[in-house]
C-alpha positions as CSV (number, residue, x, y, z in Angstrom):
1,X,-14.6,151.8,-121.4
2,X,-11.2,150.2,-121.6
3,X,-7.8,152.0,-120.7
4,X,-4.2,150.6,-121.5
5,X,-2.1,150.2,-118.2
6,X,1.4,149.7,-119.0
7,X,3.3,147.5,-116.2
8,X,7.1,148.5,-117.4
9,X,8.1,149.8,-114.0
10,X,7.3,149.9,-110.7
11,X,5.8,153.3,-110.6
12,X,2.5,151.9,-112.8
13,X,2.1,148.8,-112.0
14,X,1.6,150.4,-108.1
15,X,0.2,153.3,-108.7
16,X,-2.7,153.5,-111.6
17,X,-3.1,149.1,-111.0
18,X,-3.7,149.6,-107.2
19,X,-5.2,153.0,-106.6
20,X,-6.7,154.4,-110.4
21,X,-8.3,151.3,-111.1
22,X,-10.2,151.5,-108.2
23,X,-11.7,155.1,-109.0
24,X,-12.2,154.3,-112.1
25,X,-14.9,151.5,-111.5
26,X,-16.5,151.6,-115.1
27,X,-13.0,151.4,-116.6
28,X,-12.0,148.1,-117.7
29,X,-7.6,148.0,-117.2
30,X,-5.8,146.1,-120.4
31,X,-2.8,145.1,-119.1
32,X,0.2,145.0,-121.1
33,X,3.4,143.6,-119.7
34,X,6.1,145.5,-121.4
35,X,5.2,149.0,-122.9
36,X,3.6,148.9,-126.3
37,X,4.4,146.0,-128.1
38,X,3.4,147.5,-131.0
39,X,3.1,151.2,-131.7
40,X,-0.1,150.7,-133.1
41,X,-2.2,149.2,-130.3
42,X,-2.3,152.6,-128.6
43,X,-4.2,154.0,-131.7
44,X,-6.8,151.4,-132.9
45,X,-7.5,148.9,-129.7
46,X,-7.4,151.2,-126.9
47,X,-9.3,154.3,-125.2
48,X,-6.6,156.0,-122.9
49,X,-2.7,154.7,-122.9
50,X,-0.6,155.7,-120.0
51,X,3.0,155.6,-121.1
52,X,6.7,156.7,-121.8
53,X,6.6,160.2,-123.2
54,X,8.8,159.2,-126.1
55,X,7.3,155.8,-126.8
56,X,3.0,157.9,-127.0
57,X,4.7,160.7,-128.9
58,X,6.4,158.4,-131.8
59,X,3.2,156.6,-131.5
60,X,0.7,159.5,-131.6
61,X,2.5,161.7,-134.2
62,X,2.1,158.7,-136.6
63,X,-1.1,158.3,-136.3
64,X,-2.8,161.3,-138.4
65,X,-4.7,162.4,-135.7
66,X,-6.4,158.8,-134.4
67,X,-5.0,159.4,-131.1
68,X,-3.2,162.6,-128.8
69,X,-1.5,163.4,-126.1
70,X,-4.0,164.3,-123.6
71,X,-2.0,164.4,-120.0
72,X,0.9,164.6,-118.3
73,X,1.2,161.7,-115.6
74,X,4.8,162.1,-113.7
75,X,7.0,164.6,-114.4
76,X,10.4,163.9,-113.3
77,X,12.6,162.3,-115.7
78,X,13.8,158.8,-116.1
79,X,17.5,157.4,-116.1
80,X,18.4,154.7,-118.2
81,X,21.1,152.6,-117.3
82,X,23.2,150.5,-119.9
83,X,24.0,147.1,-118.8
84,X,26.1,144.5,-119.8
85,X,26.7,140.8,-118.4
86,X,28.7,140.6,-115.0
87,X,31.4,138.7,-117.3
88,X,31.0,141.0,-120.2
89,X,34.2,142.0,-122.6
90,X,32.1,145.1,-123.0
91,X,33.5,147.9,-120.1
92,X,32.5,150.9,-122.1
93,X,29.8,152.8,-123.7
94,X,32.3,153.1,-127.2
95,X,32.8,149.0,-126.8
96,X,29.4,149.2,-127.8
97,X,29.8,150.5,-131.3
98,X,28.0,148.6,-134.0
99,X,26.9,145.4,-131.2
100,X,23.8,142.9,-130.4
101,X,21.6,145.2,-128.4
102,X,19.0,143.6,-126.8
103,X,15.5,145.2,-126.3
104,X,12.5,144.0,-125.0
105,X,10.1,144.9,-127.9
106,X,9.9,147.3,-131.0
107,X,8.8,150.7,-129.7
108,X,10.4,149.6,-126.4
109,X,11.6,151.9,-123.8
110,X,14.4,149.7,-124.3
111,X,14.3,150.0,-127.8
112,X,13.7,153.6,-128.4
113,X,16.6,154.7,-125.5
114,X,18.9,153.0,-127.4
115,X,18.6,155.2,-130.4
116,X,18.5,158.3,-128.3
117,X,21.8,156.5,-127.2
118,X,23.4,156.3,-130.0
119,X,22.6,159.7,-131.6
120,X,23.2,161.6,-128.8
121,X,25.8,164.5,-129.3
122,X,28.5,162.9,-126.7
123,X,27.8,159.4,-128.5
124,X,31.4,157.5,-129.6
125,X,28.7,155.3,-131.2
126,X,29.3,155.2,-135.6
127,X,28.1,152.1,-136.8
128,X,24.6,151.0,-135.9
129,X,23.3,149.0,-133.1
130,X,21.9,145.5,-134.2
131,X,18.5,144.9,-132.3
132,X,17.6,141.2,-131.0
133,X,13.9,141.1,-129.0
134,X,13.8,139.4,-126.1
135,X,10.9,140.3,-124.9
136,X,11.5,140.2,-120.6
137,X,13.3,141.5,-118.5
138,X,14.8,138.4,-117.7
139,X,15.8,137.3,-120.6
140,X,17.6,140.6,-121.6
141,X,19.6,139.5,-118.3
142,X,19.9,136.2,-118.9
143,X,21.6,137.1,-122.5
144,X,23.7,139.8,-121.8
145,X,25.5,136.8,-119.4
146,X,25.6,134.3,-122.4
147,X,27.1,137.2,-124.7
148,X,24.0,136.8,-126.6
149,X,24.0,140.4,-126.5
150,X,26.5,143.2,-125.8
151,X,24.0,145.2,-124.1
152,X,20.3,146.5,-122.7
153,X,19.3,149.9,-121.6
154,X,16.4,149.7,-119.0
155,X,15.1,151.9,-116.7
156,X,18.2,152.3,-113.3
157,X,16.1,151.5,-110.5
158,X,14.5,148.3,-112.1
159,X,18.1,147.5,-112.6
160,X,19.3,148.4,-109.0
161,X,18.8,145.4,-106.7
162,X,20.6,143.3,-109.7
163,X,23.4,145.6,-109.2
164,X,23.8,144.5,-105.7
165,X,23.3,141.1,-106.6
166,X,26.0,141.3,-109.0
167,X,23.7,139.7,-111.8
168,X,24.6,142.8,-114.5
169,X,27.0,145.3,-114.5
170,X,26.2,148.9,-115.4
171,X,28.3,150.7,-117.5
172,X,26.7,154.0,-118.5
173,X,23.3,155.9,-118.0
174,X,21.3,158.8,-120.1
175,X,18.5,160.6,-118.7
176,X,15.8,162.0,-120.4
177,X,15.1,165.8,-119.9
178,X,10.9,165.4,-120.2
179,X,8.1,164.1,-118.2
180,X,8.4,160.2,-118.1
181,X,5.0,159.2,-118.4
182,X,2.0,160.8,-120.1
183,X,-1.2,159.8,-121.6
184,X,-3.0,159.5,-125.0
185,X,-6.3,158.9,-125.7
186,X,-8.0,157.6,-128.7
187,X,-10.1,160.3,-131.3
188,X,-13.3,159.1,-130.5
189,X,-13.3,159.8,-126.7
190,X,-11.8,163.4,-126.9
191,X,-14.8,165.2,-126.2
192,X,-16.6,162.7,-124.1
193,X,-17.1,163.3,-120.5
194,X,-15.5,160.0,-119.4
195,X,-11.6,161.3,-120.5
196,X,-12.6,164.3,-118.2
197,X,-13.5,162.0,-115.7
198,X,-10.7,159.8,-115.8
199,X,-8.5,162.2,-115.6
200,X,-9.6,163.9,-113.0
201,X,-9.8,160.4,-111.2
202,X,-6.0,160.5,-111.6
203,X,-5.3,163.7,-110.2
204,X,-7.1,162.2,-107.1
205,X,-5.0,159.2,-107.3
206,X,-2.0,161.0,-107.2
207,X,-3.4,163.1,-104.0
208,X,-4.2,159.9,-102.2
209,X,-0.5,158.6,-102.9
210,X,1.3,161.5,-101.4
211,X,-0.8,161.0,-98.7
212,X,-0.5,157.7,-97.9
213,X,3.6,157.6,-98.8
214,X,4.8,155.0,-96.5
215,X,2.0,153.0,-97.6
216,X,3.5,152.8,-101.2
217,X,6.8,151.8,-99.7
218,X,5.5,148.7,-98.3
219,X,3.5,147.8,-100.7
220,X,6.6,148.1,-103.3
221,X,9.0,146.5,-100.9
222,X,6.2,143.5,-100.4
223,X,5.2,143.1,-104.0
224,X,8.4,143.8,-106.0
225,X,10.6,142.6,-103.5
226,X,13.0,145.4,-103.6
227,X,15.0,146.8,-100.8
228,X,13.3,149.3,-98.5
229,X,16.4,151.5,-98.7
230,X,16.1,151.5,-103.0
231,X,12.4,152.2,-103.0
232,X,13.3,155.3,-100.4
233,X,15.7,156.4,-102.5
234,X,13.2,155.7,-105.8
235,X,10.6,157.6,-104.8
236,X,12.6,161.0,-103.9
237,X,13.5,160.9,-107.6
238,X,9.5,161.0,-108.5
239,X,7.5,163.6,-109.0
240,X,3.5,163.2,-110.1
241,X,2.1,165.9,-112.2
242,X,-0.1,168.3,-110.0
243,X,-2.5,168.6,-112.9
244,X,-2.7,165.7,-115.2
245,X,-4.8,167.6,-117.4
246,X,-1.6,169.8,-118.1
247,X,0.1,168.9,-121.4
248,X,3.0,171.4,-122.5
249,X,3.4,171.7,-125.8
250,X,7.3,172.8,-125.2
251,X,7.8,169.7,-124.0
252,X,6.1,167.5,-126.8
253,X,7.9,169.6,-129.1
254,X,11.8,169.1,-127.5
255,X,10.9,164.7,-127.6
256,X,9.8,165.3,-130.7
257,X,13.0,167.2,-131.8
258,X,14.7,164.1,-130.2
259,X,13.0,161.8,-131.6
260,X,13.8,162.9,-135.2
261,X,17.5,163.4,-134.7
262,X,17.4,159.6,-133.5
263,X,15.5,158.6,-136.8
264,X,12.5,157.7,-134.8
265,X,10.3,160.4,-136.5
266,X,10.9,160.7,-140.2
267,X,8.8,163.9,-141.2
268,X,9.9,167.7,-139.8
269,X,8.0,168.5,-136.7
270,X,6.6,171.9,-136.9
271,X,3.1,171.7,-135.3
272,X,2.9,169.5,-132.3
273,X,-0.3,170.5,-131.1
274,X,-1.8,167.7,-133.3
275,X,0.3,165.1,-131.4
C-alpha cells in the first residue's frame, strides 16, 4: 500500500513524514518534492494523495471518477504571498500585468494561485501571466533577482525568514477561504478497509501533535532552520481537522466555483459529490 506525501511546506513534511508514517507501518510514503508535478499522478500511480485543496480538486474532478476527495486534513486557510526580487522594478501587484511568472510546476500551488490571482474580482491584472517552470524554491528566488521573472506566489511563511534576510521582497498576498490540505484516494481503495484505517491513523496523528506542541517547534526550528519566533507564530495560524474523515461538500463546491472562474476547470460544476 503506497500513499503520496507531498513535501511543499513545512506542515507535511513534519507532520504525516514524522508522525503518520510511523502509524501507518504497512504504508509505503512516495515522496514528492513539490506538490503534483503532474495532475495525473494523483489518479493512476498513487493510493491516497495528501494535498492542496485546489491543486486534488482540479485534479480529482478531471478524472471521471478514478480518484475523490476522501478527507479533510487542515482546515485553516493558506496565505500566498507575491514576491518579487529585492532589486525588482516590480513594486506592485498591477506592475504585474501580463509578466514572466515563475512557478514551480504545472498544477503548482504556485501555479494554480497565480490564476486565482489574476482572476480575482479586485485583480488590476488584464493581460495574461506568462508561466516559466522552475521547478524549486530556490530557483524561483534565484530568478526573480536576475529579472528572469517578475514574480512567484508561494506559500508566506515558507517565504518569511527570506523576508528578514532581505533575499525577496513581498509585494502582495491572497488567502484562500477553504481548508488547505485534504486528501484523495484512488477508485480502487474506496471501500477497502485500509483507507478507513489510514485515516483514522491520521486523526491519531493529529491528537499526538497537539499534544506534543513544543515538540513540533523544535523539530521545525532544527530541521527547517527557521526562527523559533516564525514557527510560533506559524503554528497559531494552523488548525488540523478534528475528523479527517469529514469532507464538506460546501466547501468542494466554493474551490470548485473558484477554480472555474480562474479557467482551471472548463466544464460547469453542478454535482460535486463525485469529486
Amino acid at each position: 500500500m503506497e500513499f503520496l506525501l507531498t513535501m511543499e511546506s513545512m506542515l507535511n513534511s513534519l507532520y504525516v513524514q514524522e508522525v503518520v508514517a510511523k502509524l501507518c507501518g504497512s504504508f509505503k510514503v512516495v515522496h514528492l518534492v513539490y506538490l503534483l508535478f503532474y495532475l495525473f499522478y494523483i489518479i493512476y500511480c498513487t493510493d491516497i494523495s495528501i494535498g492542496l485543496t485546489e491543486a486534488l480538486v482540479v485534479g480529482c474532478s478531471s478524472s471521471k471518477g478514478s480518484c475523490k476527495i476522501v478527507g479533510t486534513y487542515v482546515k485553516s486557510h493558506l496565505c500566498w504571498s507575491i514576491n518579487t526580487g529585492k532589486q525588482s522594478s516590480y513594486h506592485t501587484e498591477e506592475d504585474l500585468d501580463g509578466s514572466v511568472v515563475g512557478i514551480s510546476n504545472i498544477g503548482s500551488g504556485s501555479h494554480i494561485m497565480s490564476y486565482i490571482f489574476a482572476k480575482q474580482e479586485t485583480s488590476k491584472i488584464v493581460k495574461p501571466f506568462v508561466f516559466k517552470v522552475l521547478n524549486t524554491f530556490q530557483k524561483l528566488i534565484e530568478a526573480a533577482n536576475s529579472d528572469e521573472i517578475a514574480a512567484f506566489i508561494w506559500e508566506h511563511f515558507s517565504c518569511k525568514k527570506y523576508y528578514n534576510s532581505g533575499e525577496i521582497r513581498k509585494i502582495g498576498e491572497l488567502s484562500t477561504h477553504w481548508p488547505s490540505y485534504m486528501i484523495a484516494a484512488n477508485a480502487h481503495i474506496f471501500e477497502k478497509p485500509v483507507l478507513v484505517d489510514f485515516l483514522n491513523a491520521i486523526n491519531d496523528g493529529i491528537a499526538y501533535f497537539y499534544q506534543n506542541n513544543d515538540k513540533a517547534i523544535k523539530y521545525i526550528v532544527k530541521n527547517f532552520h527557521y526562527l523559533k519566533e516564525d514557527v510560533v507564530e506559524w503554528l497559531k495560524t494552523v488548525e488540523f481537522s478534528q475528523n479527517v474523515h469529514d469532507v464538506p461538500l460546501d466547501v468542494i463546491y466554493q474551490v470548485a466555483f473558484v477554480l472555474q472562474k480562474a479557467d482551471l476547470i472548463s466544464f460547469n460544476i453542478t454535482d460535486v459529490s463525485s469529486i
